[in-house]
N, C-alpha and C positions, 0 to 999 in steps of 0.2 A: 707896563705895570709889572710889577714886580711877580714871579711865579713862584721864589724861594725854591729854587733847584740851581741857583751858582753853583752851591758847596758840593754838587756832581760833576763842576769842570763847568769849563767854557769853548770846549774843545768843537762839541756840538749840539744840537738845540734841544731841548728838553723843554715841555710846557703841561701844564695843568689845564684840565677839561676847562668850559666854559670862562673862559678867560683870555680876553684877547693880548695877541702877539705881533712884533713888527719883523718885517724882512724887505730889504730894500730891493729891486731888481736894477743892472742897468741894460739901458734897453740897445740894440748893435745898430736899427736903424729907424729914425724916426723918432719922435717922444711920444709922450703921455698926449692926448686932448682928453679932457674932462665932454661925455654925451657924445665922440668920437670913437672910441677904443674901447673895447672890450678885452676881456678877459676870462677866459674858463678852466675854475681849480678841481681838480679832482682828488681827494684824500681817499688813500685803501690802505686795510689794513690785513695781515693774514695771506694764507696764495689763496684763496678763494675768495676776496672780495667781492660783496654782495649788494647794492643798496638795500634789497626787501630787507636785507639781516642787519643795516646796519655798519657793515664791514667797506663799504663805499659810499661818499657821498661826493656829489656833481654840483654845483654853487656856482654864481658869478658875481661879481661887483653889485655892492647896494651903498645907496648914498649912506652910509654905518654902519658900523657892524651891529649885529644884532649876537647876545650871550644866549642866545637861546637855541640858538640851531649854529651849526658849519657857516660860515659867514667870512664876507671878506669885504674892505673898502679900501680906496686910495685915502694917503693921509699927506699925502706931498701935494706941492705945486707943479703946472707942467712942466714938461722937459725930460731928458734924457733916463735919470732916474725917475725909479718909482717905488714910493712907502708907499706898503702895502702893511694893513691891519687886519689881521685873520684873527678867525677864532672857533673852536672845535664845540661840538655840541656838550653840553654838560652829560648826554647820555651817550656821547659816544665813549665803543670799545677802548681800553687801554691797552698800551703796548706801542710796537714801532710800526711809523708810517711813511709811506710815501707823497709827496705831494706834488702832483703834476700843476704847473702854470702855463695854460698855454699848448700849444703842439709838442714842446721838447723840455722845458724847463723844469727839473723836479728838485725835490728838494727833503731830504732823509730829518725827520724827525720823532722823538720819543713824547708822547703823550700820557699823562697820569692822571689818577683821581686827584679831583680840589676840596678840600676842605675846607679851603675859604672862598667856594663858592655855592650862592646859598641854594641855587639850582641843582647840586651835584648831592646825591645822595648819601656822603658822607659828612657832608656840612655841619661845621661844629662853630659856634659861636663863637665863644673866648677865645683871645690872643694867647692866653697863659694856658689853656690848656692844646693848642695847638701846638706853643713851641715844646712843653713836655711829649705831646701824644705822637706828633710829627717829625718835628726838628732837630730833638735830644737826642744825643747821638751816645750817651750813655744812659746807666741806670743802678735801679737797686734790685737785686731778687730775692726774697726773704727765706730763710731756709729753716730748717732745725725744727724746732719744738714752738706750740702756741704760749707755752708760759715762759720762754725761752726764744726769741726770736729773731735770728742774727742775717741782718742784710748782707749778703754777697754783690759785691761790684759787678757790673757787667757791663761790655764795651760793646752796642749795634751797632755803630759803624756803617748805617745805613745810606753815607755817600762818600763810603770810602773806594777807593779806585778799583773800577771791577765788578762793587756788587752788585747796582741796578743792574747791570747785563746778567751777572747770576741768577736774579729774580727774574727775567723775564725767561732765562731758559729752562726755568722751574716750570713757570706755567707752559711752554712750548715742549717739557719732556711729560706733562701731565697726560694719564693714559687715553682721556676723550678729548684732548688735542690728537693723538697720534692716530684714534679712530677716527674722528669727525672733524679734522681743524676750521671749519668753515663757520660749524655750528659752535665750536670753544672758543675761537675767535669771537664770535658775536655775542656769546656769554660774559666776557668780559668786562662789559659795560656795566655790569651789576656786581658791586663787591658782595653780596652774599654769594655768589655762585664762583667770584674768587676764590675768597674765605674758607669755601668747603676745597676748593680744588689744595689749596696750603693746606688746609689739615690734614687733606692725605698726601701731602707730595713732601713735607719735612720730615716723614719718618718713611720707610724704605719698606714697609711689607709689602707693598701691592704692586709694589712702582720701582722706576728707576730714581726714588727721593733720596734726602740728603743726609739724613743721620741713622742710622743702625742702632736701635736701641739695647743695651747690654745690662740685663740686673744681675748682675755675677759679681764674683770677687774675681772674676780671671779677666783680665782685659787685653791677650793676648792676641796681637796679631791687631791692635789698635790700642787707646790711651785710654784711660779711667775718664769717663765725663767727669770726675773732679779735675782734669787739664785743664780743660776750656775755662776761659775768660771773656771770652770774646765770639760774636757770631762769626768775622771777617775773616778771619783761618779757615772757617770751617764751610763757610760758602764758597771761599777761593777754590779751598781743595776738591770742593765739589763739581767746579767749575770748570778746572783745567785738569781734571782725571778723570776726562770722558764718565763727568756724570756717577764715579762708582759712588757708591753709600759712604758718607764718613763715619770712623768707628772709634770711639763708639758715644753715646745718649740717653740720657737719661730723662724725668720731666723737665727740670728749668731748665736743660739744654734747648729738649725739641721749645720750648715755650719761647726761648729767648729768640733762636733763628726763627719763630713765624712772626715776632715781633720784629725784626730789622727786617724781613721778607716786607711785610703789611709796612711798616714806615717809610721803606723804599719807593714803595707803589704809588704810597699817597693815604692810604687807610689810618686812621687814628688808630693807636692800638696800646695796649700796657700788659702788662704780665702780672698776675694775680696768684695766689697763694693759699690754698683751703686747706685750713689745719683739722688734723685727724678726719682726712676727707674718705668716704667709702670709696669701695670699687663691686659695684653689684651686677654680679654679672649674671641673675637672673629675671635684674624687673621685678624683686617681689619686694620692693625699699626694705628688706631685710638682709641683715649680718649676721650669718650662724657661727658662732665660733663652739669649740669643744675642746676639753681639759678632759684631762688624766686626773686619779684621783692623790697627785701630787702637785696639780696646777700646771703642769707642761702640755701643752699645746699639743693636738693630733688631729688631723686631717680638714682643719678649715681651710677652704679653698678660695674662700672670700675673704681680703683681708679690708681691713682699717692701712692707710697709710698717716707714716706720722704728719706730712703736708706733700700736699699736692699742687703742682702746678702747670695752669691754663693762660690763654690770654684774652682779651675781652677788645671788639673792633666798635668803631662807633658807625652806626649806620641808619637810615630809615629800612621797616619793613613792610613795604606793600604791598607782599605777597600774603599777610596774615592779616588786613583788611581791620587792623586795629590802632591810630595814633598810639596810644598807652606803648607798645611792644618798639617803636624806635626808641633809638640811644644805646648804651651799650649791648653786644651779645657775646656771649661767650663762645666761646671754639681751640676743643684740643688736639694739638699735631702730635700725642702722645698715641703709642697704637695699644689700648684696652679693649675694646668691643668692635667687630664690625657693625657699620652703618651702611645698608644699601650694598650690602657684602664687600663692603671695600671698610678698612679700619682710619674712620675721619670718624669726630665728633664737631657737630652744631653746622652752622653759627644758630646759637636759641638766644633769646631775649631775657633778660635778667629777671624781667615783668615778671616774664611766663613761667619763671623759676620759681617767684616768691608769691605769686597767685596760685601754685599749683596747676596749669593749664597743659599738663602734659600731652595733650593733643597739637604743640605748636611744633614749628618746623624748628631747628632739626634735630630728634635726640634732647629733646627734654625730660622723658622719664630717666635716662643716666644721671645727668647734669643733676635732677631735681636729688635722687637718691644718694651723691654724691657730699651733698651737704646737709640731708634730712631723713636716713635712713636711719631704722631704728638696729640697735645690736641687741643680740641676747646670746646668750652664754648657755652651755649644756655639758654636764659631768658624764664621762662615760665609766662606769664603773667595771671591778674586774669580774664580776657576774652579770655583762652583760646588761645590765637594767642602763636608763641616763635617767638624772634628775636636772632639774632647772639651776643655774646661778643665781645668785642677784648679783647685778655690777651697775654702774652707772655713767657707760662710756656712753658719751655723746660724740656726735660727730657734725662737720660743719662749724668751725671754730675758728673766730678771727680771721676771718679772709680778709688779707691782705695787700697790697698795692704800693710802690713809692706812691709821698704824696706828689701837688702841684711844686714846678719850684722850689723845692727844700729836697732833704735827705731823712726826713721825717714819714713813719710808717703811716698809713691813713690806712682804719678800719673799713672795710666795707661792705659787713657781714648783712649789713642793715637793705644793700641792694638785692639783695640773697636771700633773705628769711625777713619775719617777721619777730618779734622778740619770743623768746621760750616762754610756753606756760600763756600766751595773750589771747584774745578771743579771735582775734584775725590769723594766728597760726594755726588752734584749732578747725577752723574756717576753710583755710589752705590746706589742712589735710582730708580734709573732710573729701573737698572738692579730689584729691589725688589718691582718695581713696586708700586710706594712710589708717587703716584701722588700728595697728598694732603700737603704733605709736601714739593714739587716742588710748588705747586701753595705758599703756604704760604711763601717761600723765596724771591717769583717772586714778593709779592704786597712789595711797600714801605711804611714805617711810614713818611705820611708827616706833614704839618701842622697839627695846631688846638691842643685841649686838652693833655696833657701827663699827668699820673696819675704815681704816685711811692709812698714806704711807707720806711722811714727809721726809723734807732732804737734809743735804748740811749747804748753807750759802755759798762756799768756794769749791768748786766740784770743777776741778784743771784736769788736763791731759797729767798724769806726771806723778799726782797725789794718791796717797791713802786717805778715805775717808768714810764716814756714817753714814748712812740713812736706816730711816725709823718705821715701825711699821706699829700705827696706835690702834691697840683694841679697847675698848669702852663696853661697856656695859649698861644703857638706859633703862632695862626692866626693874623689875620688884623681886626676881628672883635669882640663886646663886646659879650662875656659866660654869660649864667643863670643857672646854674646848681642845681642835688642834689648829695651832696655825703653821702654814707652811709658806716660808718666806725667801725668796729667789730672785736673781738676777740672772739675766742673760744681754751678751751681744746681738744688736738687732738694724738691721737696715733700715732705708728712712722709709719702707715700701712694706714695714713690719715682717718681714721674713727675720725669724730667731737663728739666731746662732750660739756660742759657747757659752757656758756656765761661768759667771764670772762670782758667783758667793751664793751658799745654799745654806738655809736653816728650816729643822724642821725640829718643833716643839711641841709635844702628843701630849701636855699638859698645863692646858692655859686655865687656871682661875679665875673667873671673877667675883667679888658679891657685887648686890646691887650699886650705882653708881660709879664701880670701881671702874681703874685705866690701868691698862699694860703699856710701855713703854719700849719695842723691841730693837733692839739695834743690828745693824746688819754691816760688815765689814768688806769695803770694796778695797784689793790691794793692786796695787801698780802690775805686782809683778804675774799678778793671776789676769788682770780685765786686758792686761795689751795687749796680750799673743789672740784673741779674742774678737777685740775690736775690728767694724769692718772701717772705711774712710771715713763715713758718717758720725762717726763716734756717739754712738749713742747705744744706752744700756736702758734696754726694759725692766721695772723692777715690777710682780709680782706676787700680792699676800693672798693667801685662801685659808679663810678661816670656817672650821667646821664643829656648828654646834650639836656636841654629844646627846644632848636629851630630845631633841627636834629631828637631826638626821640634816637640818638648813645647811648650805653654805654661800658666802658671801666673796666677792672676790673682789679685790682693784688694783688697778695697772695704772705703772707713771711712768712714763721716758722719761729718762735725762741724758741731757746732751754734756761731755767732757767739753770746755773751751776750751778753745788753740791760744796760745799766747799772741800778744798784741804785735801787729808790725807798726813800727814807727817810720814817718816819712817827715824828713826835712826837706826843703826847696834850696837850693844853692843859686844864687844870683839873680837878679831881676827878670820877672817873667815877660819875655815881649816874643811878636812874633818873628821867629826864624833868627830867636836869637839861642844861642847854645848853653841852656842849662844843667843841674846834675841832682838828680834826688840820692840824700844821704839815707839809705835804710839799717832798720838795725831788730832786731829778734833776738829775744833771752831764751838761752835753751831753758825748759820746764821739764827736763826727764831727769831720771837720776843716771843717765850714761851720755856719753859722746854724743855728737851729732855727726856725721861722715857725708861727704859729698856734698854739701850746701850749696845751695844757687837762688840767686834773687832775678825775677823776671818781671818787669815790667810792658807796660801797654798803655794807649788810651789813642781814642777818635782824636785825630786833628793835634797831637803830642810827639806820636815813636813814628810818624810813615806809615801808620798800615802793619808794624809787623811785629813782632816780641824781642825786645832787646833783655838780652841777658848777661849773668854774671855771678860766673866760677868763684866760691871761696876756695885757697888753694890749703887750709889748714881744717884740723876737726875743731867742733867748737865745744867746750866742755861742761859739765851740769852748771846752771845758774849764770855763762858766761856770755853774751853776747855774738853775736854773730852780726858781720857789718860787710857794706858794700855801698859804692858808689857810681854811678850811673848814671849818663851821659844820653840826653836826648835834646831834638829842637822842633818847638811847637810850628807850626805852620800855618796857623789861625788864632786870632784873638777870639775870648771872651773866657768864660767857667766851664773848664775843664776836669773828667776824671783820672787819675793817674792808677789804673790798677797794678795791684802790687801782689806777688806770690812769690815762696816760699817752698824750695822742697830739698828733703835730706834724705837718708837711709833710713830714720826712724821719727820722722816728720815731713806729713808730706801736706801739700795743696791747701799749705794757710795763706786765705786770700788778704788783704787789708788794700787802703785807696786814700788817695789825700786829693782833693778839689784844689785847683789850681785857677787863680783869675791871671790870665796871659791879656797883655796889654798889648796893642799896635805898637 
């Protein structure tokens, strides 16, 4: 039967739990008799192999094999050779094993979770969502902004040469392997107890794990997680350098390497996306933020990020003693809070999220407040007093996903929440004890003041342009207002940076009904020196009404677009036949572009590595920038080709063209 682990070589044997496999023996003297001959196999797994644990089991010949436990039958006629049909328990440990036949005869094998077996606890049904969840060997990760939301390519490469061995030395460098391996071996049979060991073992706080997380603008002494492309680099390098931290990571890094980790294994898994996701790192599902009485930011320690990202495994949970809570859970290899004094988040169940049951295993008051925590805003003024804001940031926004099969985004806010404002979400807070976000649903916006900021449509890297900041007036009587209207550079993790255009107007009229129209000038030559990779600029308005003492406030990111990369295919796609992608990139600045380089990638396309390619000229405003490159696919079927981009003053524009490679 098929186990769908070829694509890791045929070098040596790899098989999926509860699923039977053939090995021939031939025998030096004697044959096979059928009620003559016996046989005794002994599979260990771990140096402490255990039966009570699991870690050993002792089986002999049954007239079939039987999917439900260690098992093994003849499947030949007699005689010299002998097919032999085995087959591993759906609950045994994962990992490498030994299997003894007999007094002398063993036999080195890797064993992984099955998904298409219906006994094995990650069992997922659909063909289509297995080859996505399991077999894809690339992906999309959604980045930037929820009203703005730009899929990044990304290559898991989850049976590229080398990395199941890197995955299993994750879990063998995991801290309660190195305490107890007897007991983390025998753990292993349950991917929830996987699951948590990858959330803490792909980021490097606790452990000797694999990425080093860096939210700086210095990335000195390692690369901008804007590098990466790919998990297979960065598992390598983890692998053959004695294990040090790769540097550096960010979220869809760590997110992406615990998805080819969990792929590898056998775990269904995908990478997800919560736009304007909190970070509460008190447990109380609130975000205290605080302004100046100019609208600049001082001393919140709790931010809003602009999108966050986690991955979510498919699995049963019978440790929580309710069918509802299997299927997806979520789990982040990001390090934000310790969990059990170690910095892992989940695996929680999406159930438990959107029922509010924050009593579930593991790390569900985070996860919950992540996507449903309320914000409020507070003025600190310069005598001292604060007064309240009104704002109206919500948070939990379009959580997103590649869909099945396509390159199309699929919402999936709706596994997460219940809709705003419905009786079943009031319900869910009720139950999580969400008071301040009941009260905040319960007040109405009535008359008076409305504050909002719009954009201008084409907002590039490169350009001068608008954005507006509309005041309105809905009362019955005449406004004297100030508004104060600002941008700044801001990371995708909301940390503010440089003033990139300031207005401040101590006389805003309105009568009743009336509208201000404010316009606010973003210039190339002020936002660049500014901007961090992310590009993206916070905008700003606080409007303060003079007769009341009220103030209102709202914030909009926008994200600058990179200009497009173009990819053409040069010559008929087949396999291991030598083709050459033509790319091309219009510079968008008004200066040079210096040191230009095109690098390409993709699972089962370049070998495993980054093929690149020097432009040897500058390329000038508005002009084109071009290169040709030379790779040979190595496997048939739909392929992604990722594609990057870096210069002196354009760096880490990614783009990707899907390629069908024929036999």
């Amino acid at each position: 039967m098929d186990h769908r682990t070829d694509l890791n070589g045929v070098d040596r044997l790899i098989v999926r739990r509860g699923q039977p496999f053939s090995i021939s023996l031939y025998l030096r003297s004697g044959g096979y008799q059928p009620g003559a001959s016996s046989l005794t196999c002994v599979a260990e797994t771990g140096p402490q192999p255990v039966e009570q644990y699991g870690t050993r089991a002792v089986f002999g010949l049954s007239p079939s094999v039987d999917t439900s436990c260690w098992s093994a039958a003849v499947i030949s006629p007699p005689g010299d050779m002998v097919a032999l049909s085995l087959c591993a328990s759906p609950e045994a440990p994962i990992g490498r094993y030994t299997l003894t036949l007999g007094p002398s005869t063993q036999i080195q094998f890797i064993l992984l979770f099955n998904p298409w077996c219906k006994d094995d606890a990650v069992h997922m049904e659909s063909e289509q969502d297995l080859a996505e969840y399991v077999l894809a060997q690339d992906g999309l990760i959604f980045r930037d902004l929820n009203n703005y939301p730009i899929a990044t390519p990304w290559t898991y490469g989850q049976f590229e040469s080398g990395i199941l061995d890197a995955c299993l030395r994750i879990l063998d460098m995991n801290p309660k392997c190195l305490r107890n391996p007897g007991k983390d071996h025998s753990g292993r049979r349950n991917p929830i107890y996987v699951c948590r060991v990858l959330s803490a073992m792909v980021n490097c706080n606790d452990d000797r794990g694999v990425l080093f997380g860096n939210w700086s603008n210095n990335f000195d002494g390692g690369v901008s997680p804007m590098f990466w492309r790919s998990s297979v680099e960065i598992l390598r390098n983890w692998d053959t350098q004695a294990c040090a931290p790769v540097k550096f990571g960010q979220c869809w890094v760590f997110a992406a390497v615990a998805c080819s980790v969990s792929r590898a294994l056998g775990i269904p898994c995908r990478v997800v996306t919560n736009y304007a996701s909190a970070h509460d790192s008190n447990a109380d599902l609130l975000i205290k933020r605080y302004i100046d009485e100019n609208g600049k930011p001082v001393g919140s320690k709790e931010m809003i990020w602009n999108y966050h990202c986690w991955v979510e495994s498919w699995m049963t949970r019978p440790d929580l003693k309710n069918p509802e809570f299997n299927g997806w859970q979520a789990y982040d290899p990001t390090p934000q809070e310790r969990s059990e004094k170690v910095f892992c988040c989940g695996p929680v169940p999406l159930r438990a999220i959107k029922q509010g049951e924050l009593t579930c295993s593991y790390d569900a008051p985070f996860v919950f407040a992540e996507v449903n925590a309320d914000v409020v805003t507070y003025m600190k003024k310069q005598d001292g007093s604060m007064s309240k804001v009104t704002t109206t940031t919500l948070v939990g926004q379009m959580i997103s996903t590649k869909s099945v099969g396509s390159d199309d985004r699929e919402d999936i806010t709706h596994l997460y929440k219940y809709p705003e404002g419905s009786a079943e979400e009031r319900e869910t807070f009720t139950k999580a004890n969400h008071q301040n976000k009941l009260l905040h649903q319960q007040q109405q916006q009535g008359d008076g003041l409305h504050l909002a900021i719009k954009v201008s449509p084409d907002m590039r890297k490169g350009c001068d342009f608008d954005v507006f900041a509309l005041v309105s007036n809905k009362g019955h009587s005449d406004k004297k207002c100030r508004l104060v209207f600002g941008s700044c550079a801001v990371s995708y993790t909301g940390v503010m940076g440089g003033n990139c255009g300031f207005k401040d107007m101590l006389n805003v009229e309105l009568p009743p009904g009336g509208e201000r129209r404010v316009p606010l000038r973003l210039n190339y030559s002020k936002y660049d020196a500014e901007l961090t990779e992310d590009n993206l600029i916070r905008l700003a308005a606080l409007l303060l009404d003079y007769s009341t003492g009220e103030a209102l406030m709202t914030l909009r990111t926008i994200v600058l677009t990179n200009p497009e990369i173009k990819v053409q295919i040069l010559g008929e796609p087949k396999e291991n036949r030598r083709l050459a992608a033509e790319i091309s990139l219009k510079n968008p600045l008004p200066e040079p572009l210096h040191n230009c380089c095109f690098s390409i990638e993709g699972a089962n396309l370049t070998g495993g590595t980054v093929i690149c390619e020097s432009l040897g000229q500058s390329v000038e405003p508005g002009q084109d920038a071009k290169a040709k490159i030379y790779f040979t696919p190595t496997r048939s079927g739909l392929r992604k080709l990722v594609v990057d981009f870096n210069s002196n003053r354009l760096c880490h524009v990614k783009g990707y063209r899907n390629v069908i490679i024929g036999k």
